[in-house]
N, C-alpha and C positions, 0 to 999 in steps of 0.2 A: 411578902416574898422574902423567905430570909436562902442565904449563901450558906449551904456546909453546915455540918451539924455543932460547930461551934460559933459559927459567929450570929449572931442575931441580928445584923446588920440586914433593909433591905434592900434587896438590890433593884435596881431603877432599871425603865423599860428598856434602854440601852446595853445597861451589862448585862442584863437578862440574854438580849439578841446577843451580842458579844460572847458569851460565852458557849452558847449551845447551838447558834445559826448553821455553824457548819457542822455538825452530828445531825443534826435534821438534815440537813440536804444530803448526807453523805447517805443517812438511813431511809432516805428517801431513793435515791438512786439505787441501793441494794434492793427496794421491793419493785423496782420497774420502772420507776421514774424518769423522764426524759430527763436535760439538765434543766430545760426553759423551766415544764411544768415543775419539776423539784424547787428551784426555786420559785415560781409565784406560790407553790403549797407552805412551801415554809414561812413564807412573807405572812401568809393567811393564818399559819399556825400560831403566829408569835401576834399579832393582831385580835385575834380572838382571844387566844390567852390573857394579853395585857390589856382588855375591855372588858373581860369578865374578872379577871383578876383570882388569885387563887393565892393559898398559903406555901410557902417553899419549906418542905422541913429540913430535907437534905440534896444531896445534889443527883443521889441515886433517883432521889423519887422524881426528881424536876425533869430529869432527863427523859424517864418513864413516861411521865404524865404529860410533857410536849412530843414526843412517839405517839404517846395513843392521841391528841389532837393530832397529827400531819398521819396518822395512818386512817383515821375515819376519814378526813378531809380527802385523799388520795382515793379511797373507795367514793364519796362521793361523785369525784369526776367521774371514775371509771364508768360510774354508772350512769352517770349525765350524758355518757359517749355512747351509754347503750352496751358495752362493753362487759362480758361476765368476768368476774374476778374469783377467781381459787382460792376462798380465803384459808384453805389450810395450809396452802403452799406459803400464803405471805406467815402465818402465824411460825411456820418452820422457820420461816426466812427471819420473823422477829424474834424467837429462839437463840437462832443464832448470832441477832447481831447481839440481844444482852449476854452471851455466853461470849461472845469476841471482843465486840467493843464495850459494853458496858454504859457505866456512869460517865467516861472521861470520852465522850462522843470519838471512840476510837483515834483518839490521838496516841495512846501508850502503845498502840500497836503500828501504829504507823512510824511512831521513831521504832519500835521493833522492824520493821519492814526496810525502814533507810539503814537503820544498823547493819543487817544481813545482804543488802546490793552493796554497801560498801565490800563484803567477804565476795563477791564474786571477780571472775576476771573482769580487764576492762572490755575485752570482746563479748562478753555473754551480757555484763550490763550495754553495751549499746545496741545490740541487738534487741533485748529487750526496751530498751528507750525510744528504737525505731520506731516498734512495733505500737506501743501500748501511748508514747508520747505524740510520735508524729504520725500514727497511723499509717505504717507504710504497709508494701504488702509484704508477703514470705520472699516473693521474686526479686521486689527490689532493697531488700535486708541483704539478700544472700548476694545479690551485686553488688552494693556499700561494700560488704566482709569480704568480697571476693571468693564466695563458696559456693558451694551448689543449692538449690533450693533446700533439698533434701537433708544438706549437713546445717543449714538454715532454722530450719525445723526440728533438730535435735539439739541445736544447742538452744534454744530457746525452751524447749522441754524439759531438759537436764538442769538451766537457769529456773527455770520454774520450779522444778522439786528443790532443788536446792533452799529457794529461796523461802518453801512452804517448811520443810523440815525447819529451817534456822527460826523459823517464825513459831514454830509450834514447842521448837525446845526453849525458847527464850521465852514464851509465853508460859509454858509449863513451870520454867524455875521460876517466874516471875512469882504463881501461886502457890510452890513450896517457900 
């Protein structure tokens, strides 16, 4: 297993897990995955990988190649549940996460994403922190903010584009 396409160094079953453990789970949760199951799939993914063992050339391809383990492994279950699975919808869905997050298991886009809630107000990010952090509902957002359900739901809407635009233009100059 080597690190990066210049170091020839290999990396040990641990910086292996270290480095990619959460790009699996995160890429796991994006094709449907509960948290529990996300993680024991990924436990499984890096367990089979480091028993059978493989060469690393770069980090693109490592990232790739523990994807396609934790996404056969993820259909396994599905289907141990009995469960039909769309595989074109996941294959969209694995499209887009190498078109989003890539080789750096979507961390360049998540400091993109902290970057861009820092540019909101603080009313639009706690609203959205309600929501997505503590799981509240629209009724009781709009009671925290002292607003109506409805003005509730529009700032949340409007923090939401916001926060897709600043992400897609920051992600765009990223690749000019």
């Amino acid at each position: 297993m080597r690190d990066g396409t210049n170091n020839t160094e290999p990396l040990s079953p641990e910086q292996l897990i270290h480095k990619y453990q959460h790009g699996i789970w995160r890429y796991l949760r994006v094709l449907g995955c509960e948290a529990s199951m996300a993680e024991d799939i990924t436990q499984e993914t890096f367990l089979r990988v480091i028993r059978k063992g493989f060469e690393q050339y770069n980090d693109a391809a490592t990232a790739g190649y523990l994807r396609k383990v934790a996404y056969n492994l993820f259909i396994s279950v599905k289907r141990r549940e009995g469960k039909n699975v769309i595989t074109d919808e996941i294959e969209r869905l694995d499209a887009s996460w190498d078109k989003w997050a890539g080789a750096d298991n979507g961390d360049a886009l998540l400091d993109m994403l902290r970057e861009c809630l820092e540019g909101l107000t603080e009313r639009a990010r706690n609203a959205l922190e309600l929501r997505f952090r503590e799981d509240h509902t629209r009724s009781a957002i709009a009671d925290h903010l002292q607003i109506t359900e409805h003005g509730a739901k529009n700032l949340m809407q409007r923090a939401k584009k916001q926060l897709r635009d600043c992400v897609e233009h920051k992600n765009q100059a990223e690749l000019n």
